[in-house]
C-alpha positions in Angstrom: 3.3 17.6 14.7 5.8 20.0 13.0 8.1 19.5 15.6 8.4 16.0 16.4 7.9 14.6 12.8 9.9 11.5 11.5 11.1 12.9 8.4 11.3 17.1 7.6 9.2 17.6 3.8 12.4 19.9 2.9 15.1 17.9 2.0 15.6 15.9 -1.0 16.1 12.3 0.3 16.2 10.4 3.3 17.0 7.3 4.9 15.4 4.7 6.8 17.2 1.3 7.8 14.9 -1.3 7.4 14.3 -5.2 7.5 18.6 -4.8 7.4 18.4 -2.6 4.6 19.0 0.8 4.3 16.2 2.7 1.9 17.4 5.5 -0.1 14.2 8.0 -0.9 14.3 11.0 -3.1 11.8 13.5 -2.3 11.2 16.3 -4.0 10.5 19.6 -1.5 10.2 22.3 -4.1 6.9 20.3 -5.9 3.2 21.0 -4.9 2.7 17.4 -5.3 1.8 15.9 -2.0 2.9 12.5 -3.5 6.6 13.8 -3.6 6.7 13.7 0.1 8.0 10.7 2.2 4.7 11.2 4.7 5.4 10.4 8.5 2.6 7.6 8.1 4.5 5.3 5.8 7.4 5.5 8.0 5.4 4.4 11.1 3.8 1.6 8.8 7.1 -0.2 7.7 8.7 0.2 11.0 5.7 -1.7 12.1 6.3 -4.2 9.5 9.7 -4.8 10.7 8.5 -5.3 14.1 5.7 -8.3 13.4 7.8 -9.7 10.6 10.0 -12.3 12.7 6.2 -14.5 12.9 2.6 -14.8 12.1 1.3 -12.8 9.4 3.5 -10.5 8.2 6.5 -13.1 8.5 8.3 -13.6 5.0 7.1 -17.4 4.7 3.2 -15.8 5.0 3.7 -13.2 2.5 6.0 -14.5 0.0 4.5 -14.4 -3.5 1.3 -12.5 -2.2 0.3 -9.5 -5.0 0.2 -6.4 -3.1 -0.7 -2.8 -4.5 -0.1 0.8 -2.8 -2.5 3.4 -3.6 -1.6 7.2 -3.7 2.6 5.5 -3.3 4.2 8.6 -3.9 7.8 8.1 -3.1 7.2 4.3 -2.5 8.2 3.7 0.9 5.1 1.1 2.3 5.6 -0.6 -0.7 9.3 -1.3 -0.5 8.2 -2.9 2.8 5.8 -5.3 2.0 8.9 -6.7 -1.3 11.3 -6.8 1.7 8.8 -9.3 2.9 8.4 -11.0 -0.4 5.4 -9.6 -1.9 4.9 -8.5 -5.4 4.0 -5.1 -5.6 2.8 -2.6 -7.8 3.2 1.1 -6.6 0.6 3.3 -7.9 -0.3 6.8 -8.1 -1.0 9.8 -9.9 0.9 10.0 -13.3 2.7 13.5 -12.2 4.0 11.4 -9.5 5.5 8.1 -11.2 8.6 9.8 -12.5 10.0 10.3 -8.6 8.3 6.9 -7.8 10.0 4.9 -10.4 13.3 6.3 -9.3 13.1 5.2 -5.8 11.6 1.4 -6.6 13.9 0.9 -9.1 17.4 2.1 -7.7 16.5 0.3 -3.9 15.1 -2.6 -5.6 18.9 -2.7 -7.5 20.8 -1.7 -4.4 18.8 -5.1 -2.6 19.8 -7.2 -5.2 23.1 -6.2 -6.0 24.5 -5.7 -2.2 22.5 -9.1 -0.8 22.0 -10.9 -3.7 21.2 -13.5 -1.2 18.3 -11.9 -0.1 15.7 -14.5 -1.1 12.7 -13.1 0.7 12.8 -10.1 -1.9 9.6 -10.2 -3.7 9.4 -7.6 -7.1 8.2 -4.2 -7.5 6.8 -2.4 -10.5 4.9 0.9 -10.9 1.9 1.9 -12.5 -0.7 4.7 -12.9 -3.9 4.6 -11.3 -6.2 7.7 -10.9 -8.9 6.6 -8.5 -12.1 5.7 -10.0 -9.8 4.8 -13.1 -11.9 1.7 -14.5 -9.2 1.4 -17.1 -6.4 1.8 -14.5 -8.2 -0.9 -12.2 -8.5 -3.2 -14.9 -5.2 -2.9 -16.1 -3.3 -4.3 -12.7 -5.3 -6.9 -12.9 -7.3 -7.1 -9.9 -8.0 -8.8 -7.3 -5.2 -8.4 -4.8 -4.0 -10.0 -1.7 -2.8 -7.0 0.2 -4.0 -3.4 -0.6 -1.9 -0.4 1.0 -2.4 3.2 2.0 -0.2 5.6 4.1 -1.4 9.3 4.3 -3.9 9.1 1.3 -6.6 10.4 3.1 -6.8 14.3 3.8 -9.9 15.5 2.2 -13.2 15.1 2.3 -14.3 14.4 -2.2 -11.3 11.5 -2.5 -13.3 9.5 0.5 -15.7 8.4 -2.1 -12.8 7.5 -5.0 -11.2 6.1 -2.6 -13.3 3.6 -1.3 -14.9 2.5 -4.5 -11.1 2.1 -6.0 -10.7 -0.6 -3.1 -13.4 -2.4 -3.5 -12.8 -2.8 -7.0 -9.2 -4.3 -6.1 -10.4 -6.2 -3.5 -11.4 -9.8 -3.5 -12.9 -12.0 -0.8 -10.0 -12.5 1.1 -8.0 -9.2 0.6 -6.7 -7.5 3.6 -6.2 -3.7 3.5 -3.7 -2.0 5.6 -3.9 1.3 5.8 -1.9 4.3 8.3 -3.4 7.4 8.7 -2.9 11.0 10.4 -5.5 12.4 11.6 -5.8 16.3 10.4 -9.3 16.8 9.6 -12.1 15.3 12.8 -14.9 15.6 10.1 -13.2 13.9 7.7 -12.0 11.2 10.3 -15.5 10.5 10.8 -16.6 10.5 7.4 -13.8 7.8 6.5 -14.6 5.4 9.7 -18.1 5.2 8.7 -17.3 4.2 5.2 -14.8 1.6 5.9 -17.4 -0.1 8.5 -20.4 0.1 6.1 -17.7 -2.2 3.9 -15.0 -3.6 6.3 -14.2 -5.4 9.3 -12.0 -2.9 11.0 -9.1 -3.0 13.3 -7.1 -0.8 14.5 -3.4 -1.8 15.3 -2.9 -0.9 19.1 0.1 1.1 20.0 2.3 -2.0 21.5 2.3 -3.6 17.7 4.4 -0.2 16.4 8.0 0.2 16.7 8.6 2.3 20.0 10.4 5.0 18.1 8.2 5.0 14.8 4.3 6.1 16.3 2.7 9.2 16.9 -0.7 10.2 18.9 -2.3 11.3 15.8 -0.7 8.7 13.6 -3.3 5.0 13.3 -2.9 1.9 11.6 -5.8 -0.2 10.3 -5.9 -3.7 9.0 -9.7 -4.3 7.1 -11.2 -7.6 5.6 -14.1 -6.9 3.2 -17.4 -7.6 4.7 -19.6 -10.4 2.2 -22.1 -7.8 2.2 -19.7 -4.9 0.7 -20.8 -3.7 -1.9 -18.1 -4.6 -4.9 -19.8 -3.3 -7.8 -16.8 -1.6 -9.7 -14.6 -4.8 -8.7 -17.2 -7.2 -9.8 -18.1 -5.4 -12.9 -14.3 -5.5 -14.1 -13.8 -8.9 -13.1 -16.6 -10.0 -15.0 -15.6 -8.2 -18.1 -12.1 -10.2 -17.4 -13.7 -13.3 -17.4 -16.3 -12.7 -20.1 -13.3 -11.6 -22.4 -11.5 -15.1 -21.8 -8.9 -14.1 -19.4 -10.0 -15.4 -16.5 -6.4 -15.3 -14.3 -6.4 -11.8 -15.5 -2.9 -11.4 -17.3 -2.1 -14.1 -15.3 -0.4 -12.2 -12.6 -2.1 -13.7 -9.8 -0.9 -15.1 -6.6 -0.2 -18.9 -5.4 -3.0 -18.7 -2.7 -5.4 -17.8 -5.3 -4.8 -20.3 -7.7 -4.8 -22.4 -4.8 -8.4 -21.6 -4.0 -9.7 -22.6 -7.7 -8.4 -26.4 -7.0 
């Protein structure tokens, strides 16, 4: 894909006109990190936002006040996205990693406000640290979410397992996951579609969703629900610690909908 890639790993920043805003990334192409990286994936996902965002689902008056939390965010670009469409978002990853990611929520999140003050759909962004598996990290965003993200967190075969149980311990009954992919490893692949079936209900976005310019063959998008029979032991555990402890709205940074759904 070296040759037709959306954004080149070896300059320091880019930008990417979304939503009718232009996104100012740092990147950082001398660091090992693979979270320093503005991955092709997380282009092709918030151009695909943009697309389905005039309606249905995706559409500002659907998503405003939702909570929404990117896994493995690295320079932050998915969850930019999903605040241009009004969703509260925190932008995790590894703590090596926050540094670059604070930098680039924090100065588009200013540049939004200050140049379109107007911009009422803007939701909030904040970051935080969350190693996978991370009990202590998990609890401390305050699960469960409304929207869970993931663009280009999945290249090796021992984070499947992380991975997955970190979701489910996010998730609630009526969390949708969205995550893009690029397909590098067939074993892998595999691996990771059986795991999300044992759990979700799995789509994948066709082709005609995508922005024409923003897709690649080896580039998919999934939306998941969790099945009732998924397994949420982490998630459960911690939420019944929350609840046990006398916090039941967990820090009370949770979403309209689901207060809604305790009337």
């Amino acid at each position: 894909m070296e040759e037709d890639r959306l954004n080149s790993p070896n300059t320091s920043a880019i930008v990417i006109e979304v939503l009718g805003h232009r996104l100012h990334l740092s990147q950082d192409p001398n660091s090992k990190h693979l979270g320093t990286t503005v991955w092709d994936s997380s282009m092709v996902f918030i151009k695909f936002l943009e697309k389905n965002s005039r309606k249905g689902r995706f559409s500002p008056s659907k998503l405003k006040g939702k909570r929404a939390i990117e896994l493995g965010a690295g320079c932050g670009l998915a969850g930019l996205g999903m605040a241009l469409l009004g969703c509260n978002v925190i932008s995790t990853d590894q703590i090596e990693v926050l540094p670059l990611l604070m930098r680039n929520m924090e100065r588009n999140a200013s540049w939004i406000m200050q140049t379109n003050p107007e911009t009422a759909s803007f939701g909030s962004v904040e970051v935080a640290e969350l190693d996978w598996g991370n009990k202590d990290h998990i609890r401390a965003v305050c699960p469960p979410f409304d929207y869970i993200l993931g663009t280009d967190i999945v290249y090796a075969e021992h984070l499947l397992e992380p991975l997955l149980h970190t979701i489910l311990a996010l998730s609630g009954p009526r969390t949708t996951i969205m995550l893009g992919y690029e397909l590098r490893s067939t074993i892998v692949h595999e691996q990771m579609i059986q795991s999300w079936r044992d759990n979700f209900v799995v789509k994948t976005i066709p082709r005609s969703k995508m922005d024409s310019k923003y897709q690649h063959s080896s580039i998919q998008l999934f939306i998941m629900e969790p099945k009732a029979s998924a397994k949420r032991g982490d998630g459960d555990n911690i939420q019944n610690s929350l609840v046990d402890d006398g916090s039941d709205d967990c820090c009370g940074c949770r979403s309209k909908e689901q207060e809604e759904d305790d009337d």
